[in-house]
N, C-alpha and C positions, 0 to 999 in steps of 0.2 A: 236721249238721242242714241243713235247706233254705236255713233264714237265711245259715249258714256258707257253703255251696255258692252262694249267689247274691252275695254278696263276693269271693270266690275264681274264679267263673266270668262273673259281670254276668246271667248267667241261667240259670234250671232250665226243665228240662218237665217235668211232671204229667200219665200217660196212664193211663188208665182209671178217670177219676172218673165219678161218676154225674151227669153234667152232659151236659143238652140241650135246654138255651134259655134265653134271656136271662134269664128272672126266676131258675132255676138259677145261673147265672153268677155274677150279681147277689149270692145268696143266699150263695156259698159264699164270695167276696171277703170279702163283709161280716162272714161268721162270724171271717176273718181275724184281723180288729179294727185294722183298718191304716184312717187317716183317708180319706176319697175324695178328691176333687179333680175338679172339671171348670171349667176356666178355658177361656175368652171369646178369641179373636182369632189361633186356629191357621192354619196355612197347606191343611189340608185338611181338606175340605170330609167332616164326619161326620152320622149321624142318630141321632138318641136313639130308643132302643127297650124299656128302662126304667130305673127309676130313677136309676140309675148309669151305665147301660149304653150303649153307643154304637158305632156300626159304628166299625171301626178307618179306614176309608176311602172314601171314595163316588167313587174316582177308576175308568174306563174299564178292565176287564178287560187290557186289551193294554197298559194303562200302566205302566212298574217304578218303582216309585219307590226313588230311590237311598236310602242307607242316612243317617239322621240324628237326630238326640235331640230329645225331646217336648218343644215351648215353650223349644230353648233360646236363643231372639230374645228371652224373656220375663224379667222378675226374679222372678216365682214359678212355678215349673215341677214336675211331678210326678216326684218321685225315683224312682216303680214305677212300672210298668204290667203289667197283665194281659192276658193277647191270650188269648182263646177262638177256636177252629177248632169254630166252628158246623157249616158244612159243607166238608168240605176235598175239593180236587178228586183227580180220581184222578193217580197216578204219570203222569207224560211231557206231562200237560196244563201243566204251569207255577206259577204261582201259590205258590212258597217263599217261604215267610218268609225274609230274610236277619239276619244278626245280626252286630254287626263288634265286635268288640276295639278299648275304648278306650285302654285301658291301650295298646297297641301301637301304635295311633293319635297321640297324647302323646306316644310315645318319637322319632317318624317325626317330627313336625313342629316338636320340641327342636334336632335334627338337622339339619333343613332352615334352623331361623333363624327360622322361621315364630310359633313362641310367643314370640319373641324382639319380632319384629317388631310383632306385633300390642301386645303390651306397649308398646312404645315410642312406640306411634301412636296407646294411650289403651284399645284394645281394637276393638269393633265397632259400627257406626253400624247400624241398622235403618229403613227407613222403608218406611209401607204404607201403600196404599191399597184401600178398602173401597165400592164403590159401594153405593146405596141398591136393595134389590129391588124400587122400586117404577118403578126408569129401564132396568135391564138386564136379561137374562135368563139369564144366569151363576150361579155357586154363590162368586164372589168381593163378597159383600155385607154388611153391618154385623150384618140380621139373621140372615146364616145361621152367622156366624162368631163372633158373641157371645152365641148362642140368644135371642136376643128382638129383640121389633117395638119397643120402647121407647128411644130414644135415650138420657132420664135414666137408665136402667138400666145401659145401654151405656156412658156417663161413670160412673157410678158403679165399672163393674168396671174403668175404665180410671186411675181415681185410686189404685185401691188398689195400682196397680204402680209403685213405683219409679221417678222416672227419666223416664216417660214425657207426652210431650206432644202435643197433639192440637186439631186444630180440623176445622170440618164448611165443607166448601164451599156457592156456591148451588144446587147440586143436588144438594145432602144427599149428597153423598159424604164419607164419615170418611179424616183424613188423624191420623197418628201416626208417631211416632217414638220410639228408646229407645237409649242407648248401654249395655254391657258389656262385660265382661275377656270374653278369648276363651278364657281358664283359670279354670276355680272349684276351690275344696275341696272333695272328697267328706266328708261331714258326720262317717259312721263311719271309715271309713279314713283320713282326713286327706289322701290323697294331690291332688297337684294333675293333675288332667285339661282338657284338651283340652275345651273345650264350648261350642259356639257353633252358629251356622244361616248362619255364612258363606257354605255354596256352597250350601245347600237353599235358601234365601231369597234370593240372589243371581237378580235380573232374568231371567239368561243360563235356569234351568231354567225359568222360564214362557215365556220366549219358544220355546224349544224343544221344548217339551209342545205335540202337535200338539191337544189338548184343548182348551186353554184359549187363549180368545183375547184377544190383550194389543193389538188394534189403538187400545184407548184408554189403553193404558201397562200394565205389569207391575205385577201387586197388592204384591209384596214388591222389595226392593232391598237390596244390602248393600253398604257403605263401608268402609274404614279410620275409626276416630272422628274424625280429623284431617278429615273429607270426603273425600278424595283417593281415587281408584276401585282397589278391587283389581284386581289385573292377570288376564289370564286365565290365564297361565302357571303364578301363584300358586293359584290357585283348580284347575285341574289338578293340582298337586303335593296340595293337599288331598285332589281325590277319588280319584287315584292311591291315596294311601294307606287312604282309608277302604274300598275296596273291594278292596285286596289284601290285608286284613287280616279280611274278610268271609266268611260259610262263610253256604251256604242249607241252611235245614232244612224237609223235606217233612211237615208238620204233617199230623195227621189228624184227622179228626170227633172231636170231642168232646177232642184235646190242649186243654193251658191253659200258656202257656209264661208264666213272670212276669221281668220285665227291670230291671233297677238302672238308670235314665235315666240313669245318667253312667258305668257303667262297660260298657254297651255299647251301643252305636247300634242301630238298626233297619231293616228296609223289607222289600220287595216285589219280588218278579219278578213281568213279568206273566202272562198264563196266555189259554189258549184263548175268545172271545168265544165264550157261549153256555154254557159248563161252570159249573154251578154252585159258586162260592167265597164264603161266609162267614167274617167274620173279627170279631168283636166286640172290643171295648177297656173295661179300666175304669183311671184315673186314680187315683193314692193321692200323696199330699202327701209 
């Protein structure tokens, strides 16, 4: 069954459902019966289009984004995701989906010393910053990143995590932090994976996103929990692996591919400016 196959593989595709538009989307998730989830404080920058429903990414056609798992700088993170291919662009334009093996990913970084390491140094250190939309004109802001204009609202979903801790500068910029193991359980499988936002959160990818400008500092950062800076060396051996253990899939109009968050990473190649790509997301707990 699909359940089976999405353990055994981290994800299925579903091609020729009668899905073609968001409330479709929306409508078919939900018959699922799988809990939804949309949590507050991701690293990219999404739009709500309904209920559920949310562009997978509002980042620059010509941007890839390397491959990485949903919220997992977070202590509550969506175990599924759904990715609809609203409108998928034609063959040779760009725009695959990428999809990486965690399982292989975990075996590679056993190997390396690296789960070892991070283990012994307490796990991963997180820290963000979120400016106010009412001082910048960036998509790295408190309200585009927690869906609301309300600061109590924005403490509120910030208490409910785990771990984390936070205060508001005088220009209302939000400041946070959180530590986690850089290995968790998978809930049904038992197995222990690889799962963290080490190198996707890591300073090093904002500062080199020619998109996003970090001349008043990098919205995300990542540490050893100890504080002590990961090395770059280390952090290449990471994406060494996560992307040779990656395969891209050329998604079409109306595919719906569904992803196990921890047993396989994600992302984006970029694709030709100007071709139209659609990519929608729904979040399940």
């Amino acid at each position: 069954d699909d359940e089976g196959a999405l353990l055994r593989h981290g994800a299925v595709l579903l091609r020729g459902l009668p899905l073609a538009s968001p409330e479709d989307f929306d409508a078919f998730c939900t018959a699922i019966g799988w809990t939804t989830s949309k949590l507050g404080g991701g690293g990219t920058a999404r739009t709500v289009l309904a209920k559920n429903v949310r562009t997978a990414s509002d980042e620059p056609a010509e941007h890839t984004i390397e491959p990485h798992l949903d919220m997992a700088h977070n202590a509550a993170f969506p175990h599924r995701i759904a990715f609809f291919m609203l409108h998928g662009p034609p063959r040779g334009a760009g725009g695959e989906t990428v999809l990486t093996d965690m399982r292989a990913v975990t075996t590679d970084m056993e190997a390396a010393g690296l789960a070892e390491e991070f283990a012994r140094r307490g796990g991963v250190l997180y820290r963000k910053k979120l400016w106010s939309a009412d001082r910048v004109g960036h998509s790295f802001t408190w309200q585009r990143r927690f869906f609301s204009e309300d600061k109590a609202e924005v403490e509120a979903q910030l208490s409910q995590l785990p771990g984390v801790t936070w205060t508001w500068t005088e220009d209302d910029a939000l400041l946070f932090d959180n530590t986690l193991p850089a290995n968790v359980q998978h809930p049904i499988t038992g197995e222990t994976l690889w799962f963290n936002g080490a190198h996707t959160n890591h300073r090093d990818y904002f500062d080199l996103a020619p998109h996003i400008n970090t001349t008043d500092g990098s919205p995300f950062d990542t540490f050893f929990a100890d504080g002590t800076e990961i090395p770059a060396e280390k952090l290449a051996v990471i994406r060494a692996s996560i992307w040779r253990n990656s395969r891209a899939a050329p998604l079409q109009s109306g595919d719906l591919c569904i992803v196990d968050n921890q047993l396989a990473a994600h992302g984006r190649m970029g694709w030709t400016p100007g071709v139209d790509r659609k990519m929608l997301l729904m979040h399940f707990a």
